[in-house]
VOBA-1610 file (N, C-alpha, C; in pm, whole numbers, padded with zeros to 5 digits, always signed):
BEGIN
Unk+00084-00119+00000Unk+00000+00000+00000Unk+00088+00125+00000Unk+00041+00228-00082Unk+00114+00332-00105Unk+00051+00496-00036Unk+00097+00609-00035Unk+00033+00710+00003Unk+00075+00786-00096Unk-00056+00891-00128Unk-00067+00977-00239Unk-00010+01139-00183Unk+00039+01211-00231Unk+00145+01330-00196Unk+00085+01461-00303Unk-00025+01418-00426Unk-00004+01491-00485Unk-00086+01602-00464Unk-00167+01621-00347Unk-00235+01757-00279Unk-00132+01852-00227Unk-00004+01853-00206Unk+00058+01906-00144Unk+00139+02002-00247Unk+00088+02005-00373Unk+00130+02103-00467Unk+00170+02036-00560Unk+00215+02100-00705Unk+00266+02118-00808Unk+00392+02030-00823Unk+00475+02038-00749Unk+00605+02014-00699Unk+00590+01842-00643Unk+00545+01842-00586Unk+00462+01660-00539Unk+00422+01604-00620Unk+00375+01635-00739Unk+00306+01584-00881Unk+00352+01417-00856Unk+00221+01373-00826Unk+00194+01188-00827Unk+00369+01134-00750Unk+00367+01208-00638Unk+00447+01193-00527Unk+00410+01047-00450Unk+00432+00948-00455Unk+00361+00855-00376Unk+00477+00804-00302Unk+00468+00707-00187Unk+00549+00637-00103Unk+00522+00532-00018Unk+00607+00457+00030Unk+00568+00344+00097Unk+00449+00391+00205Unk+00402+00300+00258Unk+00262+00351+00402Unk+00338+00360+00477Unk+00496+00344+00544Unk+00565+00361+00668Unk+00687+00477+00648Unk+00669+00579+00535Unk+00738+00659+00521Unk+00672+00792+00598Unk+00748+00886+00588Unk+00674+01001+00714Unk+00713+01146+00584Unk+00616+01209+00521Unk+00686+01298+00452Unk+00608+01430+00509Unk+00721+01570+00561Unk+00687+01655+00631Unk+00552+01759+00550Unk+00478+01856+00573Unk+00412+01937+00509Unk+00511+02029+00439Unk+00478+02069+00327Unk+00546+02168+00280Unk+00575+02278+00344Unk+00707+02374+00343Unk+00768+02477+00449Unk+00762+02540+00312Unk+00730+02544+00232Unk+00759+02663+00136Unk+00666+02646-00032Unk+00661+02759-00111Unk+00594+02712-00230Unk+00688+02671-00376Unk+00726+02550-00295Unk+00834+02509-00424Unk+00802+02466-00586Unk+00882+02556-00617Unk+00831+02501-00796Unk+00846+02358-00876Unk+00697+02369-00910Unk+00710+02235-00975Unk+00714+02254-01156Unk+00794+02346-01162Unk+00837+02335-01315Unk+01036+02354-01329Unk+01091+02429-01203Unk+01211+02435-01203Unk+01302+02385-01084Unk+01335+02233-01089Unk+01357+02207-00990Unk+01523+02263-00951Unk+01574+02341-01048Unk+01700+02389-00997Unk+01700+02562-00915Unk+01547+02593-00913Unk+01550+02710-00849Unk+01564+02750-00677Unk+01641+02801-00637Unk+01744+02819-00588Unk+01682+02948-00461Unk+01638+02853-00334Unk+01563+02917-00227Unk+01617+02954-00123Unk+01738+02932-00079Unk+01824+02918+00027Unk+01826+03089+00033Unk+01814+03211+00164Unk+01885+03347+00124Unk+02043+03316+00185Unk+02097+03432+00105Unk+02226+03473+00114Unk+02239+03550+00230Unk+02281+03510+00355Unk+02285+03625+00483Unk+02372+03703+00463Unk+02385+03823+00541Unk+02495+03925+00512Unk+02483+04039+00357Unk+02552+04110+00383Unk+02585+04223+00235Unk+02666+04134+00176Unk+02645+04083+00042Unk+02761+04038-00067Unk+02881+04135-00089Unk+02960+04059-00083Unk+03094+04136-00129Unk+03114+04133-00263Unk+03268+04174-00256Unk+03229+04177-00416Unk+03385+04095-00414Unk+03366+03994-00505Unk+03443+03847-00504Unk+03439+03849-00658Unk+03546+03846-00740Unk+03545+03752-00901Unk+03588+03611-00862Unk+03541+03550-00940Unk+03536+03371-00942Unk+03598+03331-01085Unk+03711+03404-01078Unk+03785+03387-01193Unk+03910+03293-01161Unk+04005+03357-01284Unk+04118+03272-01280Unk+04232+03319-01213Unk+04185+03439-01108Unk+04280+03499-00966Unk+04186+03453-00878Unk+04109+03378-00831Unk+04061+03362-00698Unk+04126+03230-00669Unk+04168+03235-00483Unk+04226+03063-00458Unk+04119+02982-00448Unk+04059+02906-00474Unk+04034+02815-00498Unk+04020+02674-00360Unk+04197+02653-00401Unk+04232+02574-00244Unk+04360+02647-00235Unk+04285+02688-00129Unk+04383+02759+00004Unk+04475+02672+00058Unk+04611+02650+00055Unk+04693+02555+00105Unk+04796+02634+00205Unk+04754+02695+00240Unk+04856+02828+00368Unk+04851+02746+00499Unk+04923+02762+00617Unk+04934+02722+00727Unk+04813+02761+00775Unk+04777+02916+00789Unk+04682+02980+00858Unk+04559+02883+00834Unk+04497+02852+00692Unk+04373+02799+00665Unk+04401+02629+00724Unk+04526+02561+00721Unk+04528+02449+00742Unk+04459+02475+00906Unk+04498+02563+00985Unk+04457+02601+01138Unk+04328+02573+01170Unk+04280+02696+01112Unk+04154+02712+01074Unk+04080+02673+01067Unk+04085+02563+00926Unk+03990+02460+00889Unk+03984+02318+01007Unk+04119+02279+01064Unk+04120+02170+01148Unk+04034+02252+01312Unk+04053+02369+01323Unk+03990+02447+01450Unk+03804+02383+01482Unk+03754+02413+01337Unk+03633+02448+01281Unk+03601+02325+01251Unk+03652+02218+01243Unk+03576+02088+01214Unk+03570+02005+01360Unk+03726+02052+01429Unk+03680+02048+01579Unk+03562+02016+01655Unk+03586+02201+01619Unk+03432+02272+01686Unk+03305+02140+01628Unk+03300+02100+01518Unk+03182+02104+01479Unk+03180+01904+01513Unk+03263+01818+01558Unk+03277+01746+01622Unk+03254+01738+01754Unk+03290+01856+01795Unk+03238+01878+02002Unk+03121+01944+02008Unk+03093+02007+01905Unk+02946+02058+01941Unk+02858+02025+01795Unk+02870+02069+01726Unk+02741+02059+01610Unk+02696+01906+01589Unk+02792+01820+01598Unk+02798+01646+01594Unk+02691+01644+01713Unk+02700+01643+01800Unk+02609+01613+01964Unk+02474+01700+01919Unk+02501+01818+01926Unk+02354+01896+01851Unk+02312+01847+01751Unk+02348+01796+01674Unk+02216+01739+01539Unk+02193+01632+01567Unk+02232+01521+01669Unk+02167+01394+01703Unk+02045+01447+01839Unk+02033+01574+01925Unk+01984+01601+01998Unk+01836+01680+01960Unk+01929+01788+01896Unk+01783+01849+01795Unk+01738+01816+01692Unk+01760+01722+01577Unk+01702+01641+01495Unk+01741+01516+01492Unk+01759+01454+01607Unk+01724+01276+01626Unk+01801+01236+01530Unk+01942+01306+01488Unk+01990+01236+01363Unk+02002+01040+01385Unk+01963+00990+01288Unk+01960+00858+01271Unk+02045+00846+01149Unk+02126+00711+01133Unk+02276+00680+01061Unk+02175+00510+01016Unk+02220+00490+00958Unk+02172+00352+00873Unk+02232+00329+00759Unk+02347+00226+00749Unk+02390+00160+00630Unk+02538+00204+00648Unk+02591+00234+00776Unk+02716+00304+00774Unk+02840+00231+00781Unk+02798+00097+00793Unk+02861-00058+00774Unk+02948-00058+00626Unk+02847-00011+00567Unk+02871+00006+00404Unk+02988+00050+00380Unk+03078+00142+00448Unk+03161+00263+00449Unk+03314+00136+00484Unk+03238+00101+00590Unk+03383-00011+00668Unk+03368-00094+00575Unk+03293-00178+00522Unk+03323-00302+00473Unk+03365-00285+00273Unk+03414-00129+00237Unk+03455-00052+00082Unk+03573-00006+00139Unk+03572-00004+00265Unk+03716+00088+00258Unk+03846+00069+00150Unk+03859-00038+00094Unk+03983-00088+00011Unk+03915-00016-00131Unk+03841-00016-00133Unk+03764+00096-00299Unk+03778+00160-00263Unk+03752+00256-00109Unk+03733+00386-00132Unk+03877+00493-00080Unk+03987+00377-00098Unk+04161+00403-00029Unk+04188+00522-00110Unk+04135+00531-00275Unk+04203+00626-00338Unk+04070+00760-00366Unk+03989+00733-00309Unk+03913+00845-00277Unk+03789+00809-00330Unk+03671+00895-00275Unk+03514+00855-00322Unk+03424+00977-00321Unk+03344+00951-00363Unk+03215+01109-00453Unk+03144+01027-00373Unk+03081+01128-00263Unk+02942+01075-00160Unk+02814+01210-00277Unk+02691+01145-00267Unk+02640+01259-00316Unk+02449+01251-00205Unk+02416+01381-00202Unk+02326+01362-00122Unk+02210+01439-00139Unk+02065+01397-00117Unk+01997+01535-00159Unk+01959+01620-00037Unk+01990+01762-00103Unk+02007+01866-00031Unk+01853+01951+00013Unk+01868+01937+00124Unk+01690+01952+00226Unk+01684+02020+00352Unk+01880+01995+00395Unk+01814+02074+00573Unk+01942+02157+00566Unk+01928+02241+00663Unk+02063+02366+00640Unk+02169+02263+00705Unk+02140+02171+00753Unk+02285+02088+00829Unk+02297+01911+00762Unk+02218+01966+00668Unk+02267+01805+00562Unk+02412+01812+00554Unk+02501+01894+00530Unk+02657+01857+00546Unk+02692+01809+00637Unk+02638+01827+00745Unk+02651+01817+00922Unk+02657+01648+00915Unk+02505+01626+00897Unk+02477+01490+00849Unk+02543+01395+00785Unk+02607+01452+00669Unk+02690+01378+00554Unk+02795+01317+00635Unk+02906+01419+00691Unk+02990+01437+00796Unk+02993+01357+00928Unk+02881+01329+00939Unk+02873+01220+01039Unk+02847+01082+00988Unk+02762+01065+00915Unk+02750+00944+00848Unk+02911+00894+00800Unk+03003+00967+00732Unk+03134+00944+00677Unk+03243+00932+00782Unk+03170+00924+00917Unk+03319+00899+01033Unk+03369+00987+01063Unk+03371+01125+01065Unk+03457+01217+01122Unk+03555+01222+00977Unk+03546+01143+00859Unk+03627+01220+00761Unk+03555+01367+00696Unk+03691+01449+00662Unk+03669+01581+00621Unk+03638+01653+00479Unk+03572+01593+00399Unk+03526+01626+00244Unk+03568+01766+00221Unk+03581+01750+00059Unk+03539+01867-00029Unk+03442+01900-00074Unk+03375+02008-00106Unk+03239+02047-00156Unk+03239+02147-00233Unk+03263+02067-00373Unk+03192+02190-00470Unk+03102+02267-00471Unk+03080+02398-00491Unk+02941+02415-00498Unk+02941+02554-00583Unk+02836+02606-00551Unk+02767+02746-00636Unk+02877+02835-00570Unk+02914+02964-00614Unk+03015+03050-00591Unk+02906+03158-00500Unk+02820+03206-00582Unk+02772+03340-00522Unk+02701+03347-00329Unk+02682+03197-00288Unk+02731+03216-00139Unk+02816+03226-00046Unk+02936+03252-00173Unk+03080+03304-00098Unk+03081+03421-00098Unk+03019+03482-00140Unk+02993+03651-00084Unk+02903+03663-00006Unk+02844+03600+00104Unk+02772+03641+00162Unk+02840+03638+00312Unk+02761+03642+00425Unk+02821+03632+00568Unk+02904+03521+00601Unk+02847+03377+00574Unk+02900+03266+00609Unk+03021+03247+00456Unk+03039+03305+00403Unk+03180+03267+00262Unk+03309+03232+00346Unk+03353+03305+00467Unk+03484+03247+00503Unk+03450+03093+00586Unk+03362+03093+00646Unk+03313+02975+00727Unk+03301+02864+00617Unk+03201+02913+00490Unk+03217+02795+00411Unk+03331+02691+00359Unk+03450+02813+00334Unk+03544+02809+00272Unk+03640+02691+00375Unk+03633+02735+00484Unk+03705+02671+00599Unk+03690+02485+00607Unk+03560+02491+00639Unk+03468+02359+00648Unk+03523+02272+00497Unk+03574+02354+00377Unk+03588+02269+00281Unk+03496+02272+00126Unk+03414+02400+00173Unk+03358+02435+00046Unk+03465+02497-00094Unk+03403+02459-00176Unk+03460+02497-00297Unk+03424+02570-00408Unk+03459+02700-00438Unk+03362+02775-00537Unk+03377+02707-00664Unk+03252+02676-00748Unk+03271+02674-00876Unk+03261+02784-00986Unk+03378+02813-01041Unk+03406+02944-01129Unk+03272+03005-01141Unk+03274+03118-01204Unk+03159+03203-01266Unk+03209+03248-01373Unk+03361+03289-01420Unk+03426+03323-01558Unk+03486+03175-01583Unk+03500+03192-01724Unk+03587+03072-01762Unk+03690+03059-01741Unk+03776+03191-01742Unk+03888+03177-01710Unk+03933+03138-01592Unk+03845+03084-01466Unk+03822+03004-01353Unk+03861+02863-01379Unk+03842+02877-01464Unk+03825+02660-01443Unk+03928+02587-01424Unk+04067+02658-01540Unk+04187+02608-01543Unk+04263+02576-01384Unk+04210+02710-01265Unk+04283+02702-01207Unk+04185+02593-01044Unk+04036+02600-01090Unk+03961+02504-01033Unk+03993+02406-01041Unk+04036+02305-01159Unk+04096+02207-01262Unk+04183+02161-01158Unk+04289+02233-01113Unk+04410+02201-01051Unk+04374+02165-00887Unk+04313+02282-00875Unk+04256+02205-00744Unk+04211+02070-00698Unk+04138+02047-00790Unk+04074+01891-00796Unk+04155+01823-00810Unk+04221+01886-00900Unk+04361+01758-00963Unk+04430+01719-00862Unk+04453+01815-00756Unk+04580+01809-00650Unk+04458+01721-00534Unk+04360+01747-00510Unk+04247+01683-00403Unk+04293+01547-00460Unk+04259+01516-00547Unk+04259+01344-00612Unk+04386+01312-00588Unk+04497+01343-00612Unk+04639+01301-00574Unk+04631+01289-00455Unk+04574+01357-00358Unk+04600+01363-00201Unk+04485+01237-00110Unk+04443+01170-00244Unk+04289+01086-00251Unk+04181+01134-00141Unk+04139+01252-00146Unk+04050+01300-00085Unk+03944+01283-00108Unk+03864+01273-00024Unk+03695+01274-00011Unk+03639+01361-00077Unk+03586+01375-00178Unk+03429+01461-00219Unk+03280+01461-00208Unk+03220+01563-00146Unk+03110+01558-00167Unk+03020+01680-00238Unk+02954+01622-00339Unk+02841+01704-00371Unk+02699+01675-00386Unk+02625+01807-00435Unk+02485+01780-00353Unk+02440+01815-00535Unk+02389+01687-00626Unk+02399+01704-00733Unk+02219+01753-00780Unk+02143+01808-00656Unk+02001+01849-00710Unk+02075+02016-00748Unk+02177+02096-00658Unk+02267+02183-00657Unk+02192+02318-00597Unk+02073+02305-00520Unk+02069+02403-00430Unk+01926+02287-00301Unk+01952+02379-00214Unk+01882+02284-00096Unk+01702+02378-00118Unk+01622+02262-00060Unk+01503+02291-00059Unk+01452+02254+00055Unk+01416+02337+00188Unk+01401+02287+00284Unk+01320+02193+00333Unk+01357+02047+00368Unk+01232+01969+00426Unk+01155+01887+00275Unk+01199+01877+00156Unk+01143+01849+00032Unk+01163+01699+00009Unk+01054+01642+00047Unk+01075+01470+00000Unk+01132+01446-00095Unk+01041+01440-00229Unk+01066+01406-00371Unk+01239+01407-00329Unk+01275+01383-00470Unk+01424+01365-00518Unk+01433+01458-00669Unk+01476+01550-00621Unk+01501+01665-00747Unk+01581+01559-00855Unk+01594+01626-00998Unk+01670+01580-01108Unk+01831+01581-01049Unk+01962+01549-01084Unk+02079+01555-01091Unk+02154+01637-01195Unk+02251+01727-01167Unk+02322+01751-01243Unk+02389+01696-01317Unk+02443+01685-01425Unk+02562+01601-01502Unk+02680+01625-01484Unk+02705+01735-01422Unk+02890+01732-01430Unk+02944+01660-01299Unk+02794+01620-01158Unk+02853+01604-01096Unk+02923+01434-01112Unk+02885+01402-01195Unk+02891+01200-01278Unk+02989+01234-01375Unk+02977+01341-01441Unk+03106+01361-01505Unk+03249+01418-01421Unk+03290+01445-01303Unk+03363+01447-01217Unk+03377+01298-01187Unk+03312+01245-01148Unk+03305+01104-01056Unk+03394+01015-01187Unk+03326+01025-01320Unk+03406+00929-01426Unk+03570+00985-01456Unk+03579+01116-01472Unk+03716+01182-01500Unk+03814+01168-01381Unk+03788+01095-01231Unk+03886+01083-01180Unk+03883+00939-01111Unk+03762+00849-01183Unk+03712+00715-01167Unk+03700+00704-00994Unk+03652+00764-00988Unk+03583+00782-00806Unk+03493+00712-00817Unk+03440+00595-00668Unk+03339+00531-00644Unk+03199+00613-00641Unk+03051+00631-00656Unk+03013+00721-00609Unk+02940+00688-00523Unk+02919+00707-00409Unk+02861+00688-00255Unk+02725+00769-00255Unk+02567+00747-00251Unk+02475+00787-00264Unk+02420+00802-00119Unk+02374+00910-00060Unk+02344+00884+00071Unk+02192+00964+00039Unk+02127+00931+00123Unk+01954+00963+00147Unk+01922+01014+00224Unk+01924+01159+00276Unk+01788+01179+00377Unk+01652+01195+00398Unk+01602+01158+00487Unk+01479+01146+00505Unk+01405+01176+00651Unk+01267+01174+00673Unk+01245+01263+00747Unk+01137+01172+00849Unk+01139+01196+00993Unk+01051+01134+01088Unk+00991+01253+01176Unk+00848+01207+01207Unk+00800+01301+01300Unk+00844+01325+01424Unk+00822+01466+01504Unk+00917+01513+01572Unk+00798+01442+01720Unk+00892+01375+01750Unk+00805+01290+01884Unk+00873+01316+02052Unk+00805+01266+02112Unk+00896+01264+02293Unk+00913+01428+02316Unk+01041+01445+02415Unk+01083+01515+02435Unk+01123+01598+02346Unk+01175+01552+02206Unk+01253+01710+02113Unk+01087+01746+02087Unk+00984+01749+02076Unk+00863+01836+02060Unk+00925+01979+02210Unk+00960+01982+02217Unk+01005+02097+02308Unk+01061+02199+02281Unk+01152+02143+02129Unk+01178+02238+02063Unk+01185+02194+01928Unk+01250+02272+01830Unk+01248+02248+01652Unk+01152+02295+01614Unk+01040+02365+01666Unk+00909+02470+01646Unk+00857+02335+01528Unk+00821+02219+01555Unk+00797+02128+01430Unk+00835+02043+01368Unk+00969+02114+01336Unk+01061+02079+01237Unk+01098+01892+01229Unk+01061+01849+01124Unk+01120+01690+01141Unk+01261+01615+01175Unk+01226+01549+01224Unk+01379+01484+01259Unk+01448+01387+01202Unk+01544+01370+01161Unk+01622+01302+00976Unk+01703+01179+01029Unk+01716+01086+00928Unk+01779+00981+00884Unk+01864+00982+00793Unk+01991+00962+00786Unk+01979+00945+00676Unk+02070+00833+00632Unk+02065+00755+00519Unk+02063+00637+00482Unk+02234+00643+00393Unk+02304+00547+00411Unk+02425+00500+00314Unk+02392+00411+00218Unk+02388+00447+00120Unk+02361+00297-00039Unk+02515+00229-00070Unk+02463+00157-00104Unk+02599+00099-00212Unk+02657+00133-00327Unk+02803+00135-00301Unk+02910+00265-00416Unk+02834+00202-00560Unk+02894+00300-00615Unk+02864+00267-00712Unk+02955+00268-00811Unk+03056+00187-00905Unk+03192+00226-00991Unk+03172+00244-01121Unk+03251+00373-01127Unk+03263+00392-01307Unk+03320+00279-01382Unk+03281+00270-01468Unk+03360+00203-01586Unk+03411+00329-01651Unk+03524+00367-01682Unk+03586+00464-01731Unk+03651+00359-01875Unk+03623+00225-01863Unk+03649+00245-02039Unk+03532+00240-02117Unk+03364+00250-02106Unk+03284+00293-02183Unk+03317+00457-02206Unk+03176+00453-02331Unk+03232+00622-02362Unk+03184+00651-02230Unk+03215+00821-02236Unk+03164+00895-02108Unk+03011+00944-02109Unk+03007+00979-02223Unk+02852+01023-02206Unk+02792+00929-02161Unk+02735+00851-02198Unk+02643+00678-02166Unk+02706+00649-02020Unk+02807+00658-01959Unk+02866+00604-01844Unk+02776+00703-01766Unk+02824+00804-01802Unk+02800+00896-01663Unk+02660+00911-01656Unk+02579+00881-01745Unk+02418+00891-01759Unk+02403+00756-01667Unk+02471+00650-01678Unk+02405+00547-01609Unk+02417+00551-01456Unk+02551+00629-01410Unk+02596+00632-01288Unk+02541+00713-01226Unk+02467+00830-01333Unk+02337+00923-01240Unk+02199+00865-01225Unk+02193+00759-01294Unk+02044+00703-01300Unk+02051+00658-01203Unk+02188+00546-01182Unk+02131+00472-01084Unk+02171+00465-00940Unk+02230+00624-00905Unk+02220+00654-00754Unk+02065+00707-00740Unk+02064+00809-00845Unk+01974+00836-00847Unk+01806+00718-00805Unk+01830+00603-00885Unk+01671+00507-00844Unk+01748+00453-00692Unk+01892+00466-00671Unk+01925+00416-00524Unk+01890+00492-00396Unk+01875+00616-00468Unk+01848+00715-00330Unk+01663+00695-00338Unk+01628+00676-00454Unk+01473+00632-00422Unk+01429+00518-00324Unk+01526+00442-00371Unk+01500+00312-00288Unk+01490+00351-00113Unk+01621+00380-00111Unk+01623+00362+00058Unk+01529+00486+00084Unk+01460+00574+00037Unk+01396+00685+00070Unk+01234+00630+00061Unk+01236+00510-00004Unk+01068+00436-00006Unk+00970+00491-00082Unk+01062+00567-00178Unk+00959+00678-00321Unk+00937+00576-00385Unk+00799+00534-00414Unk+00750+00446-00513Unk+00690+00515-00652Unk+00647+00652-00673Unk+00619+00725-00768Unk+00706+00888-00762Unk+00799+00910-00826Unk+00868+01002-00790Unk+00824+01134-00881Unk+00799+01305-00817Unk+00788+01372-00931Unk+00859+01424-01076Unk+00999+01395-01050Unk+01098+01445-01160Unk+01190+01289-01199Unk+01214+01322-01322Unk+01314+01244-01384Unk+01467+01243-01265Unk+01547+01147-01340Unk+01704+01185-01253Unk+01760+01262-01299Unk+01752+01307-01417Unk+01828+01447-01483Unk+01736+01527-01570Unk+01738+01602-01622Unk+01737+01668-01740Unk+01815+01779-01821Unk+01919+01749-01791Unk+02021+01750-01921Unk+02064+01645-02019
//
């Protein structure tokens, strides 16, 4: 038996799910014609930042090495304990992680869909206390939180072309150092949003160009019960789920590869999420 989602707007379109799934009310009027539109605000006055081919990229200075190890600290002694307290974080499938470690020695693409302001938080815990990279959109590096992002391991993606060459290198040097990546391939967060937005393509085309495993993780959402009803004004309390890697074949072509390796995190993150009728395709590009 299934439950029907599609009263809940445009965006839910023949939304259905298992009968033991919990999906929150809508927090916002999300579009159901553009699922890459982009709700999150920018806190703070923007600065004014080019995302060219003079911005660093990766910061490799002593000071930021400080910094960044200070700030993940912090977010191990306190933000780790706070998101299992104020959203009941729940871990499932994290077995998965120990029993790949020999795949994932020379590094792995976790990818996740993006829903709560502390899904990185989440990611981050699910992955052991390892410290990822995160590509992402540039223009929230001008806002209040841009040095904080930057710290934690965010990564601007150019806005001029003449950006890329020196983005390029960055990655290049992450993969030599076999570092962790993560990106969030719906590519902006939607707060609290069941469904499973479409995927980007470059983020499968990264994953094939440096033959990275790709690690699909799921969150999902439970009602706010017991004691945390005391606080979270509501707000649901998350799970979220580890799938099984998934490996490029890097000697098919690339186009066809990387289409398959988005499909099928993509129907993997359906799975453990219990979407039996989903509103959007896995891509549309």
């Amino acid at each position: 038996m299934v439950k029907d989602y599609s009263s809940y707007g445009p965006a839910y379109r023949n939304f259905k799910v298992r009968e033991d799934v919990y999906v929150p009310e809508p927090v916002a009027d999300f579009s159901g014609d553009n699922p890459f539109t982009r709700m999150a605000p920018i806190r703070g006055t923007l600065k004014d930042i080019t995302f060219d081919g003079t911005y660093t990229y990766l910061d490799k200075s002593l000071k930021f090495k400080i910094v960044r190890g200070a700030i993940y600290l912090a977010a191990c002694l306190v933000a780790f304990p706070l998101n299992r307290i104020r959203f009941g974080l729940k871990i499932e499938g994290r077995d998965k992680i120990r029993r790949n470690r020999k795949l994932f020695a020379d590094g792995v693409m976790t990818v996740c869909n993006h829903v709560h302001r502390w899904d990185m938080i989440c990611v981050m815990q699910a992955m052991r206390f390892r410290k990822p990279w995160i590509p992402m959109y540039a223009q929230p590096f001008r806002g209040k939180d841009g040095f904080i992002m930057k710290a934690v391991g965010d990564i601007a993606i150019p806005e001029e072309r003449s950006g890329f060459r020196e983005f390029d290198k960055a990655l290049d040097e992450l993969h030599e150092r076999r570092q962790w990546l993560h990106i969030f391939p719906e590519s902006c967060s939607w707060k609290f949003y069941a469904p499973l937005r479409p995927f980007k393509m470059g983020t499968f085309n990264m994953a094939y160009r440096y033959s990275l495993p790709v690690l699909p993780l799921m969150i999902t959402f439970r009602p706010r019960t017991g004691w945390r009803k005391l606080f979270g004004k509501g707000e649901p309390l998350v799970t979220i789920h580890v799938g099984d890697p998934i490996v490029p074949d890097t000697t098919a072509p690339r186009k066809d590869e990387t289409a398959r390796i988005r499909d099928l995190a993509h129907k993997n993150m359906l799975d453990m999420a219990g979407i039996v009728s989903n509103p959007w395709p896995s891509g549309l590009e």
